[in-house]
N, C-alpha and C positions, 0 to 999 in steps of 0.2 A: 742420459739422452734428454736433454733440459732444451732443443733448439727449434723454434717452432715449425714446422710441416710446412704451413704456409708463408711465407715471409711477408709482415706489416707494409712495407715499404719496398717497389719493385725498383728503384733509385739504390738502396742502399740494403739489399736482403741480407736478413743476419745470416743464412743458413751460410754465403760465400764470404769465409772472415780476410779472403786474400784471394788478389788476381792472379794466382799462381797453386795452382792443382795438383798438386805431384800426385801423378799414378807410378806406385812402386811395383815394380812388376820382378816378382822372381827370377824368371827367364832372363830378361832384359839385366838383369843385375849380377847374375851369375855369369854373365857370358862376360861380363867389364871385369871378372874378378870381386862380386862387391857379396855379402850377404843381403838379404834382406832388411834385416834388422840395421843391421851398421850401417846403409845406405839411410835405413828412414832416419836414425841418428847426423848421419853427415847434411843431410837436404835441411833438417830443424835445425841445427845449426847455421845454416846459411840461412835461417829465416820463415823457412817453409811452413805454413799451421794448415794447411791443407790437405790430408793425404788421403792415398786410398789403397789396400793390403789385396796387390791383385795376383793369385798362383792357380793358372789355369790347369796344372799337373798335379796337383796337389793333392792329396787325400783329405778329407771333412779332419781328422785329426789334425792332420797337419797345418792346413788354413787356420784353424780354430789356436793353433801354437804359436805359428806366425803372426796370425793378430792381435792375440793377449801381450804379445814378447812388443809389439807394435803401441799400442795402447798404454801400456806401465810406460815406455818411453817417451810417448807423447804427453802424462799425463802432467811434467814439470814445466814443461812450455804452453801447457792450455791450447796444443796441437786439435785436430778435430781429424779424427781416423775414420774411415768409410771403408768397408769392405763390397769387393766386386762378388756378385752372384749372390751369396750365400747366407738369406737374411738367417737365420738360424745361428752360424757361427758368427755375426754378427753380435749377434743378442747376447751369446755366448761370452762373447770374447771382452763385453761392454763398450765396444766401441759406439759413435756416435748414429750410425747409419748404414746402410748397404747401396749398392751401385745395380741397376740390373740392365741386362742389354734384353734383344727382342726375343730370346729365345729364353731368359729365363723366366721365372716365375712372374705374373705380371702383380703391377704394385699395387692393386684391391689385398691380392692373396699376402703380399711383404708386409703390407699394414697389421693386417691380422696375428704377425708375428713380431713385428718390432714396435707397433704401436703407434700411437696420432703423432706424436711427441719426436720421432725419432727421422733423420734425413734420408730420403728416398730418391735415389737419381735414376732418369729414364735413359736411355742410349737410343739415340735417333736417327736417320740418316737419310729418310725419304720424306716429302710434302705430306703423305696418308700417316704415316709412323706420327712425325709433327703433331697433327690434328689427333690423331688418336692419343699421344701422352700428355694434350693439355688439357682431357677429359678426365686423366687417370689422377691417382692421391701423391701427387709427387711432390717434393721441394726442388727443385730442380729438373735441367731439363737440357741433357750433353747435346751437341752437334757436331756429327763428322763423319769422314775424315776430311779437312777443311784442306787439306793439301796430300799428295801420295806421301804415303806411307809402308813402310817393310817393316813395323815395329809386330805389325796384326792383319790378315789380312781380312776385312769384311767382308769384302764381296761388292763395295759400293764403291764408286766413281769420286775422285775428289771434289768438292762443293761448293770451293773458293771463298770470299772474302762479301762478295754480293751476298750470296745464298745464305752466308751466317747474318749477317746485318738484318736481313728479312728474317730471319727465324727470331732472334735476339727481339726485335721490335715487337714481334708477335706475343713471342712470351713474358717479354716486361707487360705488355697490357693485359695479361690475367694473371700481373704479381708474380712471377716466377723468372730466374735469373738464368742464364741460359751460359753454357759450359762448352769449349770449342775444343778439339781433340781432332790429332792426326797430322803429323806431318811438320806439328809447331817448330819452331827453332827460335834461339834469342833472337835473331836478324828479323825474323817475322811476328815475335811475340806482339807488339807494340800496335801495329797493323791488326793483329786481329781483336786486340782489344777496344782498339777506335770503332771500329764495324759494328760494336754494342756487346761483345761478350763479354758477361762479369769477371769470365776466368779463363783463363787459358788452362788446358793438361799439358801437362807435358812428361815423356816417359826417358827415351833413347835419349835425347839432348844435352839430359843435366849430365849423362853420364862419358859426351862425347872427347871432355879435356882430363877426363883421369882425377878431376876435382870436383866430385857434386855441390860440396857447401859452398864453395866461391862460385860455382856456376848457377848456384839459386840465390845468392845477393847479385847477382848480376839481373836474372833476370828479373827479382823485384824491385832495381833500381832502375830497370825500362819501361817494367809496368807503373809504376808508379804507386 
């Protein structure tokens, strides 16, 4: 967990090494036919160093297996693995960081357990939420769903393309890189990353041609 909390540079923050986010999502991977594991394998292959070990059904054993079996794999490409919720299995698992949305634990209390050092993403979705995670100890700082979505359902209204540009601009000026999520697709990737997002997520997409690895050099060859 070598990557700093803060990032030096809100032009070029270390903590996002790639404008391309892959949340691997259990669910989402199972239903394409994929495991877990051999999807994060296929997405690094196609290029991917960004991921994040998300199993909403999961049991704390079970996450904590998922993400170590994630982590050993990532560890030949100098990938950088983020666990959703669970700073604990996190820490556990030595991955680089945890993901929390609004109902988990908030990042004062994730610091406490993963420490200064280690990447902490907020999940955002409201103007108040915004203002409140650029207070809190984060690297990071998600926005969405920037377009509808069936992948998750929030509970929140799609955001558009404005909404993230203004969030993005806010959060580069207190050095924090801002992460767009919901609804992305390649046709749209490129778009939202002009609007100021360091990175796009993307979940359902990579997995919509039955080829993840060729569908994550595609979309790194849009991003740029």
């Amino acid at each position: 967990m070598n990557i700093p909390a803060k990032p030096s540079s809100s032009s070029d923050p270390a903590v996002i090494l790639s404008p391309l986010y892959v949340v691997l999502d259990r669910e989402v991977a199972s239903r394409a036919g994929w495991t877990l594991a051999d999807l994060a394998s296929a997405v690094m292959a196609g290029g991917a160093r960004l991921l994040q070990v998300r199993a909403k059904d999961a049991s704390g054993a079970e996450l904590l297996a998922l993400a170590q079996d994630v982590v050993e794999r990532a560890r030949p490409a100098g990938a950088v693995v983020i666990v959703n919720d669970r700073a604990d299995v996190a820490r556990l698992a030595g991955a680089a960081g945890v993901h929390v949305g609004q109902e988990d634990l908030a990042p004062a209390a994730v610091r406490m357990l993963v420490g200064p050092q280690a990447i902490v993403g907020r999940s955002t979705h409201t103007p108040d939420q915004v203002t409140a995670a650029l207070d809190e100890p984060i690297s990071y700082l998600a926005i969405g769903p920037v377009f509808d979505t069936a992948t998750k359902a929030t509970g929140y209204a799609a955001l558009g393309l404005e909404r993230v540009a203004e969030v993005a601009r806010i959060a580069r000026a207190r050095g924090l890189p801002a992460v767009a999520i919901g609804g992305i697709t390649l046709d749209r990737a490129a778009e939202v990353r002009r609007a100021g997002a360091a990175a796009v997520a993307v979940i359902t997409d990579l997995l919509t041609t039955g080829d993840p690895e060729r569908r994550t050099a595609e979309y790194l060859r849009v991003l740029g």
